[in-house]
NULUMRO-586934 format. One record per residue (C-alpha): x, y negated, z negated; residue in one letter. Coordinates in steps of 0.1 Angstrom, whole numbers, padded with zeros to 4 digits, always signed. Layout:
<sites>
XYZA;...
</sites>
This chain:
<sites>
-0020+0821+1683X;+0002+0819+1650X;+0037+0812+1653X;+0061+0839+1649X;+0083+0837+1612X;+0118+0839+1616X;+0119+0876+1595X;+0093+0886+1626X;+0119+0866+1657X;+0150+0888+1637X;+0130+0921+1639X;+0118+0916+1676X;+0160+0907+1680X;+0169+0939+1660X;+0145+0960+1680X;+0148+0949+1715X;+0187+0930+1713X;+0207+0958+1722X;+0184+0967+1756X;+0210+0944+1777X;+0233+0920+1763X;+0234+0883+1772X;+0247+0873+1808X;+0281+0873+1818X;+0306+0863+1846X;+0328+0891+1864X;+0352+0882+1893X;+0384+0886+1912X;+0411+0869+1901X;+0432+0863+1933X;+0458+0836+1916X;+0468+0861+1889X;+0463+0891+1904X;+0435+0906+1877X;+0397+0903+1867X;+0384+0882+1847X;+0355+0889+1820X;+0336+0856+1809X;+0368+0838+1816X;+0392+0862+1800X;+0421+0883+1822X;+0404+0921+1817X;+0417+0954+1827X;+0397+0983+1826X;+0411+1021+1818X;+0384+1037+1833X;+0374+1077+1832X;+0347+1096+1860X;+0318+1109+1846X;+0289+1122+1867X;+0256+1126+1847X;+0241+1155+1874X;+0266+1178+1864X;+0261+1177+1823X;+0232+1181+1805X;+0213+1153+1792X;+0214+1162+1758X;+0255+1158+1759X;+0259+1129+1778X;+0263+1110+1746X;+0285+1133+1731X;+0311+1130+1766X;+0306+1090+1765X;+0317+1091+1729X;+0348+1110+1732X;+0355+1090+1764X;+0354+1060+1745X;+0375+1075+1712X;+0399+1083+1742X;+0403+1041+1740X;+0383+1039+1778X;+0367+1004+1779X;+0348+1018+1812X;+0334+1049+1832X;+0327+1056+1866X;+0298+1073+1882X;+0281+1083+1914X;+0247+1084+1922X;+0239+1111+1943X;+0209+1104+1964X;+0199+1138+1974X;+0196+1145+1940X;+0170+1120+1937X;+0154+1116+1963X;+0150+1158+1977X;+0119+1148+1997X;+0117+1120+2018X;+0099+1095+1998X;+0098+1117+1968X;+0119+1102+1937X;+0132+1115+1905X;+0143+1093+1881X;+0135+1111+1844X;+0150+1135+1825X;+0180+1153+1834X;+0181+1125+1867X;+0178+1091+1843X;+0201+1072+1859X;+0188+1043+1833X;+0187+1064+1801X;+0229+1071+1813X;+0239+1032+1820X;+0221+1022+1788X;+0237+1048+1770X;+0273+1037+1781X;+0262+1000+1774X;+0255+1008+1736X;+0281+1033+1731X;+0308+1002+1743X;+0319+1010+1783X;+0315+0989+1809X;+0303+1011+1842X;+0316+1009+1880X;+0293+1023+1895X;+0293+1047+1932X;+0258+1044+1942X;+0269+1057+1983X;+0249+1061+1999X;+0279+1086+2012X;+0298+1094+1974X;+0316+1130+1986X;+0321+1144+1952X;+0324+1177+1966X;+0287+1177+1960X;+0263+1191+1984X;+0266+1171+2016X;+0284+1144+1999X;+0258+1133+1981X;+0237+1127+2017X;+0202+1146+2018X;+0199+1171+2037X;+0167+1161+2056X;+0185+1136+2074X;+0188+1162+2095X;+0156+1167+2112X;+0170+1147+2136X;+0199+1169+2153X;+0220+1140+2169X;+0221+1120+2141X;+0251+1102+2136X;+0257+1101+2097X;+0273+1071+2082X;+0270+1051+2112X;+0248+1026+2125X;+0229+1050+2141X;+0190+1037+2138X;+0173+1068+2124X;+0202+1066+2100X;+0202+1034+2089X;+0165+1031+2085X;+0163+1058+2056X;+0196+1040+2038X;+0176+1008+2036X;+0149+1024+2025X;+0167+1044+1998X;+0187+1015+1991X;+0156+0992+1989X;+0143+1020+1958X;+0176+1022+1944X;+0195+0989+1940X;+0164+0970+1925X;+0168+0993+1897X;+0207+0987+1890X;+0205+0950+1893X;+0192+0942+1856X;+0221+0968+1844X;+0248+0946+1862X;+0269+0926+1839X;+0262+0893+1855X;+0226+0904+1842X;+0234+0912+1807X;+0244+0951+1817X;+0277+0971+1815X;+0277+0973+1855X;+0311+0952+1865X;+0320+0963+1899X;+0301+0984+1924X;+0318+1005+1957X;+0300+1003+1988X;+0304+1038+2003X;+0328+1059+1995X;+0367+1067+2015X;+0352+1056+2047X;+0385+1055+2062X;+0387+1089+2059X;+0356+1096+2086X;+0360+1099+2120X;+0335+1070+2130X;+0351+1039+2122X;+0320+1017+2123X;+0324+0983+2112X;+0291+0972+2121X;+0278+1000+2095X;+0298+0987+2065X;+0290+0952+2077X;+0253+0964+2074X;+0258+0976+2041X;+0278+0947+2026X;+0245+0924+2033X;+0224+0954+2020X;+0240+0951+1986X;+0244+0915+1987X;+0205+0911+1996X;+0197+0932+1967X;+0224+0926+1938X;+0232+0892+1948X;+0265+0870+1958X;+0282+0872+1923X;+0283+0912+1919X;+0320+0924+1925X;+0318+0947+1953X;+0347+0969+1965X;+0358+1001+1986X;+0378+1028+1977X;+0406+1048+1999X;+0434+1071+2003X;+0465+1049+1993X;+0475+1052+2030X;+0474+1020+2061X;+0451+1048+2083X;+0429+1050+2054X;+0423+1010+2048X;+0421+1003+2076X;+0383+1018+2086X;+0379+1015+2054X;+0382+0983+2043X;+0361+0955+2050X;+0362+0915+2047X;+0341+0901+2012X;+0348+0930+1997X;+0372+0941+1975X;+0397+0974+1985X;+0414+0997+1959X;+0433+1027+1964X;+0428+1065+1948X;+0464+1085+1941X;+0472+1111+1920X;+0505+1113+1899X;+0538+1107+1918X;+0548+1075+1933X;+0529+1049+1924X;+0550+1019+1933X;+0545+1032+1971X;+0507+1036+1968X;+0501+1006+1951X;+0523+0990+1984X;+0498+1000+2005X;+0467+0982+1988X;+0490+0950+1990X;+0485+0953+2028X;+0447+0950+2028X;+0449+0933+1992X;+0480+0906+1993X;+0467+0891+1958X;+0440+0902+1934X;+0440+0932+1908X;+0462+0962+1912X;+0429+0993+1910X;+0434+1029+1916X;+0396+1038+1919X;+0406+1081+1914X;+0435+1086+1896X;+0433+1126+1899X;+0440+1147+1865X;+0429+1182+1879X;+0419+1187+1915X;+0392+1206+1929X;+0387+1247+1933X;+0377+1267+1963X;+0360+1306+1961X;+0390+1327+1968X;+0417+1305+1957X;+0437+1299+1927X;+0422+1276+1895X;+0444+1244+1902X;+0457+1229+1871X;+0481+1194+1866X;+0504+1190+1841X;+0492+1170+1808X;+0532+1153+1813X;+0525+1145+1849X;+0495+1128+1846X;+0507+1109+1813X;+0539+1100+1836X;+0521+1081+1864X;+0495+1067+1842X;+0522+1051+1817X;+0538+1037+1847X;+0505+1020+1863X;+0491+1008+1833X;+0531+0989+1831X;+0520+0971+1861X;+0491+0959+1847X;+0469+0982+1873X;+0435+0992+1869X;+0427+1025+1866X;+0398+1049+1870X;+0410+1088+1860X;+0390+1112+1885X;+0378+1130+1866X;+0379+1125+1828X;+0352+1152+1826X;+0335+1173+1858X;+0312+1198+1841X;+0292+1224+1861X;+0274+1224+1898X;+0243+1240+1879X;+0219+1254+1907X;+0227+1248+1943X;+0246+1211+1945X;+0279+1227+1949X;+0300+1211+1983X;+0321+1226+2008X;+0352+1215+2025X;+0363+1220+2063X;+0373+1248+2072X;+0343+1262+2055X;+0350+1266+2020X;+0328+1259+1988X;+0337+1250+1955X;+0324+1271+1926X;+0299+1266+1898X;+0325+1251+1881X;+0339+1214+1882X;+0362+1218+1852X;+0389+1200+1875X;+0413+1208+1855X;+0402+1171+1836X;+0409+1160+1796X;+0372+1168+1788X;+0364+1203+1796X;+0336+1218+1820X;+0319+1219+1784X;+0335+1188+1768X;+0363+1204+1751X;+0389+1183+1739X;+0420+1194+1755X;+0461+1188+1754X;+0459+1166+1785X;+0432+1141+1766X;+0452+1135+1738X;+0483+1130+1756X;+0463+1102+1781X;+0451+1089+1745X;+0484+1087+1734X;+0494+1067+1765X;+0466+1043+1765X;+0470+1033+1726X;+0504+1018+1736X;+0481+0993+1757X;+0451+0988+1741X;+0435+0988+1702X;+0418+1019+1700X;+0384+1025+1687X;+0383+1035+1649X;+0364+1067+1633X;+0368+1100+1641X;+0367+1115+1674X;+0338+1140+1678X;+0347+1175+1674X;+0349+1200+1703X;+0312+1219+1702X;+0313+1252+1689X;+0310+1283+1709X;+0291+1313+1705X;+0296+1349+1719X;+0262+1362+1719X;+0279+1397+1728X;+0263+1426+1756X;+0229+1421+1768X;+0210+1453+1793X;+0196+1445+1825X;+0172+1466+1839X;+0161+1467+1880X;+0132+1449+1894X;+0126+1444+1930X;+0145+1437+1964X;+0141+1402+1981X;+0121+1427+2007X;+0100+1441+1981X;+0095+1407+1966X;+0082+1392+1997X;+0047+1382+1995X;+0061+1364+1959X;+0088+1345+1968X;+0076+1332+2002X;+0048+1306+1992X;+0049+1295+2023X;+0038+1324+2043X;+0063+1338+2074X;+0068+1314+2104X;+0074+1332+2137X;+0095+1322+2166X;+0115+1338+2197X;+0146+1327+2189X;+0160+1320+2150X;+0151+1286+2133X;+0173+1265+2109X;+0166+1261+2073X;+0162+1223+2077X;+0137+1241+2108X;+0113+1255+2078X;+0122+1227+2056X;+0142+1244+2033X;+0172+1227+2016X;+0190+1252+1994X;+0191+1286+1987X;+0181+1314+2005X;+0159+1322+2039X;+0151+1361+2050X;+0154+1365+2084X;+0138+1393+2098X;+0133+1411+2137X;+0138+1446+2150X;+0163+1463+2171X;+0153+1459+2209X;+0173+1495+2216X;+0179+1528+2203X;+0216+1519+2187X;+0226+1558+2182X;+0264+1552+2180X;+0273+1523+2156X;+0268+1487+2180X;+0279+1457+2173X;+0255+1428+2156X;+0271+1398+2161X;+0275+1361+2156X;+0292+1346+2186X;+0292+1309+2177X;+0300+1317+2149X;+0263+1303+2136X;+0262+1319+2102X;+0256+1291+2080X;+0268+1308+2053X;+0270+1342+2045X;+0245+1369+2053X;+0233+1403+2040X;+0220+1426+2067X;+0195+1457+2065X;+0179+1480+2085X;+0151+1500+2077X;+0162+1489+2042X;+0195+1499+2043X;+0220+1479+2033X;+0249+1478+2066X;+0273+1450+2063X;+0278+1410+2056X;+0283+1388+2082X;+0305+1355+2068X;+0312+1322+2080X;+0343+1317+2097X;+0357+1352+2084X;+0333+1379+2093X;+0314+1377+2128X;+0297+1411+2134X;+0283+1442+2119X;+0279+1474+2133X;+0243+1490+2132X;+0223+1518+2139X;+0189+1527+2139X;+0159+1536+2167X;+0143+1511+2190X;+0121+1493+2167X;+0139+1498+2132X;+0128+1463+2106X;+0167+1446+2106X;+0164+1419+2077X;+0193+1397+2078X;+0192+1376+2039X;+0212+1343+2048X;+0227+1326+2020X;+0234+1286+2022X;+0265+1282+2000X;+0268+1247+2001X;+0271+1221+2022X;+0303+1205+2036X;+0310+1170+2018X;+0337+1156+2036X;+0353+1148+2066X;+0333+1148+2097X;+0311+1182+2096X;+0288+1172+2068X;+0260+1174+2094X;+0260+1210+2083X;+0233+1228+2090X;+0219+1261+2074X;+0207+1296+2083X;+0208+1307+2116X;+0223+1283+2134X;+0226+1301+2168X;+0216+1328+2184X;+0226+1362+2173X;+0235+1393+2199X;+0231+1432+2198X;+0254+1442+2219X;+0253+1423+2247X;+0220+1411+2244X;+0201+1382+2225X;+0181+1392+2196X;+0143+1373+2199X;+0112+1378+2184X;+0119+1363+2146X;+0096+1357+2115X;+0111+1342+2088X;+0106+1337+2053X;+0113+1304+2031X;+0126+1318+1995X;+0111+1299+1967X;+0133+1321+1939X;+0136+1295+1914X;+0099+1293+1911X;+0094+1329+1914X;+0120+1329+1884X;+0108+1302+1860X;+0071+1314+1867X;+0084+1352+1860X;+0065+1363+1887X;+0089+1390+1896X;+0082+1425+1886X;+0092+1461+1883X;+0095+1486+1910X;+0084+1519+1904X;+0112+1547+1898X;+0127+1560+1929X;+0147+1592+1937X;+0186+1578+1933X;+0200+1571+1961X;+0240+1581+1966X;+0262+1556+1961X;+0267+1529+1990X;+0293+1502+1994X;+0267+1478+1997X;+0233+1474+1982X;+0200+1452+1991X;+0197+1424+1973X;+0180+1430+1944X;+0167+1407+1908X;+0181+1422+1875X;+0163+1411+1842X;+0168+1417+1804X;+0167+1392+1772X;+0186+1380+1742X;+0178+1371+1705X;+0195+1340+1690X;+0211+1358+1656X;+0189+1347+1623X;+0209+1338+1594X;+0240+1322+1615X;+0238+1281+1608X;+0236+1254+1642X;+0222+1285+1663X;+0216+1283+1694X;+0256+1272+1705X;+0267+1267+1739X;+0282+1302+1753X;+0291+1312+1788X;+0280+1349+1807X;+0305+1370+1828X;+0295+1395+1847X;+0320+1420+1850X;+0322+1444+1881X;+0292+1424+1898X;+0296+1414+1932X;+0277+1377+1936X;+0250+1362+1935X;+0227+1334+1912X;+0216+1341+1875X;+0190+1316+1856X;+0181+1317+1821X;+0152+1308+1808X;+0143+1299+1843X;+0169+1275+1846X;+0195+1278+1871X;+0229+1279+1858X;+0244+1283+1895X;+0264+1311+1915X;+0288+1341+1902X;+0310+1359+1928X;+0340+1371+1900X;+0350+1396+1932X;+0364+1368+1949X;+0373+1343+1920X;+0390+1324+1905X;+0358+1313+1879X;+0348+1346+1863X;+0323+1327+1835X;+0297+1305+1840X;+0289+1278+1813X;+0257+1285+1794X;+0247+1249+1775X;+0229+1253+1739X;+0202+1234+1755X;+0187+1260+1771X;+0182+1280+1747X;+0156+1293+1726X;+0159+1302+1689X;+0121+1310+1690X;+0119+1338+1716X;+0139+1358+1733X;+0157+1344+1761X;+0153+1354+1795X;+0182+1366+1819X;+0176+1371+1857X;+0201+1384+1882X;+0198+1382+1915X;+0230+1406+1927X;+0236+1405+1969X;+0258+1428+1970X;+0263+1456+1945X;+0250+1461+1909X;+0272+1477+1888X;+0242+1500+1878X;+0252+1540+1878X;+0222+1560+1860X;+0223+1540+1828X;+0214+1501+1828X;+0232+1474+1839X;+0245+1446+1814X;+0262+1412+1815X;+0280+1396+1783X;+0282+1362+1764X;+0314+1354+1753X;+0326+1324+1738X;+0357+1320+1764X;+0360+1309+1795X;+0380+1325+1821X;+0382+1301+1853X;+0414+1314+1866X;+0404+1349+1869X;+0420+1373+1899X;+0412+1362+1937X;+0407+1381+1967X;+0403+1358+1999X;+0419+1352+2029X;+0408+1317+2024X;+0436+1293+2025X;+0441+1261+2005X;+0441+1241+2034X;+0451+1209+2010X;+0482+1195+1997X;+0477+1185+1963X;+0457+1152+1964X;+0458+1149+2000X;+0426+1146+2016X;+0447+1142+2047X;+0441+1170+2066X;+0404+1170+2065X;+0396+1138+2085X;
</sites>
């Protein structure tokens, strides 16, 4: 074979050089108290981004503004129930390339520590953990319970084989790498389990790989949560940083001063006020640890959106909404903000910034009022939504029982009795997991609520259809109920008697949705107004304006005067609404689903009550957010402001 020229060796160079780079060397420096970078003392100002809560098409666009920001790194979890929903089954393309992202940084300029679990909190569904772990009941999550610790291997034998030509010892942007995630925060204090894992990630990325842990800046915290061989950082918010950085020293006496989650926002709850953090507070503290010489990773420099169903939950049971603006310098839709500029401002006193321009916030478009008309109930819709056909039983099964992980399940029996004075439906274990919409004989009656709302009153004859609709709104992520199951979880009563004799229905509504299966239901006689309605899809469509230049733009829906529920567009599924209970009012709508070429689709599915009187329904894109509309809740922020503490 013909030797290559040298014009053919440059273009193979120009074509495949920037893939990886050439190998490096990444350690701890315990003399002086930093890391060094091929023999160089290197600090990184780091910023969280998670690539499962923005759309692939902008991931470039929020790496680049991270970088103008003059970030020499990111941070990023990898949740594995969002790659692996199936046991066995893995998703790696498209909106989940975890490769396409790490390259990306790479080229853009920013080194990556990456959060890879397999725990990772997030307040993402479950913490990140999948939720068919659960088909076995007992199981003892992060621990070294066998069943356990089996499918982490496993997951981890699919996963880290994949991250190990990205590290930077490799030629890749990967410097450091956490090996779970604020285990001294859980109740099981296992060393034998992070033992396990420290050879799990040394087996697979090798001895040189900078490994390290992450925990409230607290002794409690370090000390479950640290381990020997690997390295233990801190995560603070602003306020004194002297005194957190005092307590890494304990588990840490020499080596690099890192604060893995320096908070800029904090996190949201249904029902309780949007938080938000002073631009001057979080400049303050950041000033002040970057004086020191500390590391720091801001958590988070963006959040985005919980699109779909990933949203978590925190103990006592509340979930976080659609929205993971957290209150962060990027907004949920990469806006530039005052609190980015004034961290830029900070930084450039500490490092050479990046020259060029910074890229523009994207433009908004309010795409104005759009009709909805009525299609059918979840009851009418039956036979379409249930692929799996109805699964009877005597006494109520969980979702992870029909292997179902998100959504919604119908539950469905009949009253036992005539109830001809108004009896009382109850859940007395409280085993609504999480809120549920009761019927009978298609009558909407009441909602039965997690934690809040244990019982209905009914009537109806001895045999009347009761449907009971349960919602799962999103498992808990931290602390030590994350084993938390879905549907119903225990028995319900009427009266004082167990209800038996269920058949239930697995809901396969986003299908239904993006396949448009769902129809029309023939005009009925009006009904009077209820307080409550069935649950019932809502549909109309939208025309991208001709003649207005860089059409389709990102936009966001409200829904004024609905109740809750889930919308999609287009078949996508943009995540839940409930503006009656607040404090996020719009949801974010990115360009990139979107169609300039036909109309686009809206579906509505409302739970509780349309605003619908004779004439149609309608929901409108504006080009505002409003994530700190009115609440209504007797939920109460159980947290202190960047304290985790009280939900060990």
């Amino acid at each position: 074979m013909a030797l290559l020229g040298f014009g053919n060796i440059l273009l193979l160079l120009l074509l495949f050089g920037n893939s990886l780079g050439a190998p490096g060397s990444f350690s701890v420096d315990y003399k002086k108290d930093c890391f060094r970078k091929d023999g160089e003392e290197f600090r990184f100002i780091s910023g969280s981004i998670h690539y499962s809560r923005i759309p692939r098409v902008y991931w470039k666009d929020r790496l680049l503004k991270m970088y103008m920001a003059g970030l020499n790194a990111i941070q990023t979890y990898i949740p594995w129930n969002y790659h692996e929903e199936s046991p066995g089954q893995y998703s790696f393309s498209g909106e989940r390339d975890m490769e396409y992202f790490l390259q990306l940084a790479q080229d853009i300029g920013l080194m990556v520590i990456l959060r890879p679990g397999p725990y990772i909190c997030g307040e993402w569904d479950m913490g990140g953990l999948p939720a068919w772990l659960l088909n076995k009941k007992d199981i003892v999550l992060r621990s070294s319970d066998p069943d356990y610790i089996a499918a982490v291997d496993k997951w981890m034998g699919k996963l880290l084989p994949m991250i190990k030509p990205y590290l930077y010892q490799n030629g890749g942007p990967i410097i450091t790498v956490q090996v779970e995630n604020e285990y001294g925060s859980y109740f099981a204090c296992d060393y034998n389990y992070m033992r396990h894992l420290t050879k799990l990630f040394r087996s697979h990325l090798g001895e040189e790989v900078v490994l390290f842990t992450t925990d409230g800046a607290g002794l409690k915290f370090l000390k479950c949560g640290s381990i020997q061989g690997v390295y233990a950082t801190v995560d603070f918010g602003p306020g004194n940083v002297t005194a957190a950085f005092n307590a890494q020293r304990h588990a840490e006496p020499h080596g690099p001063l890192v604060n893995s989650e320096y908070y800029t926002g904090w996190l949201d709850h249904w029902g309780s006020p949007h938080f938000f953090v002073s631009s001057a507070a979080v400049a303050k503290s950041l000033n002040e640890m970057l004086a020191m010489g500390a590391n720091v990773n801001m958590y988070m420099f963006i959040g985005g959106t919980n699109f779909g169903y990933w949203n978590g939950a925190n103990s006592p049971y509340g979930p976080q909404p659609t929205s993971y603006d957290y209150d962060a310098p990027l907004s949920e839709a990469g806006d530039l903000t005052k609190k980015y500029f004034a961290i830029r401002d900070v930084i450039k006193m500490y490092r050479k910034m990046p020259e060029g321009p910074i890229p523009p916030t994207t433009p908004k478009y309010g795409y104005g009022t759009v009709g909805l008309k009525r299609l059918q109930t979840i009851s009418d819709a039956l036979e379409i939504l249930s692929f799996s056909g109805p699964v009877k039983s005597i006494y109520p099964q969980t979702f992870i029982e029909l292997n179902q992980a998100f959504g919604y399940v119908l539950y469905r029996t009949k009253l036992p009795v005539n109830c001809n004075t108004p009896t009382p439906l109850s859940s007395p274990l409280n085993g609504i997991h999480d809120r549920a919409y009761v019927s009978v004989d298609g009558v909407a009656v009441g909602i039965i609520e997690r934690n809040k709302a244990l019982t209905v009153n009914v009537t109806g004859k001895g045999g009347s259809q009761v449907d009971i609709l349960v919602e799962n709104m999103g498992r808990i992520n931290y602390g030590r109920d994350i084993n938390d199951f879905k549907g119903l979880v225990s028995n319900l009563t009427l009266g004082k008697d167990t209800l038996t004799g269920w058949t239930m229905y697995s809901l396969s509504i986003d299908e239904a949705v993006s396949q448009g299966l769902l129809g029309e239901t023939k005009p009925t006689v009006p009904s009077p107004p209820a307080a409550l309605s069935l649950p019932t899809f809502y549909e109309g469509s939208f025309i991208i304006p001709d003649g207005i230049p860089d059409l389709p733009q990102d936009t966001y829906i409200k829904l004024p005067k609905w109740g809750k529920g889930q919308v999609w567009i287009n078949g996508f599924n943009l995540g839940r609404y409930w503006p009656s209970r607040g404090p996020q009012v719009t949801l974010y709508v990115p360009a990139s689903i979107l169609s300039n070429a036909v109309p686009n689709n809206v579906t509505v599915l409302e739970l509780e009550d349309a605003p619908c009187g004779p004439g149609p329904c309608s929901v409108e894109f504006t080009d505002t957010p409003i994530l700190n509309g009115p609440v209504q809740s007797d939920f109460k922020q159980q947290r202190r402001l960047f304290s985790k503490d009280d939900l060990l």
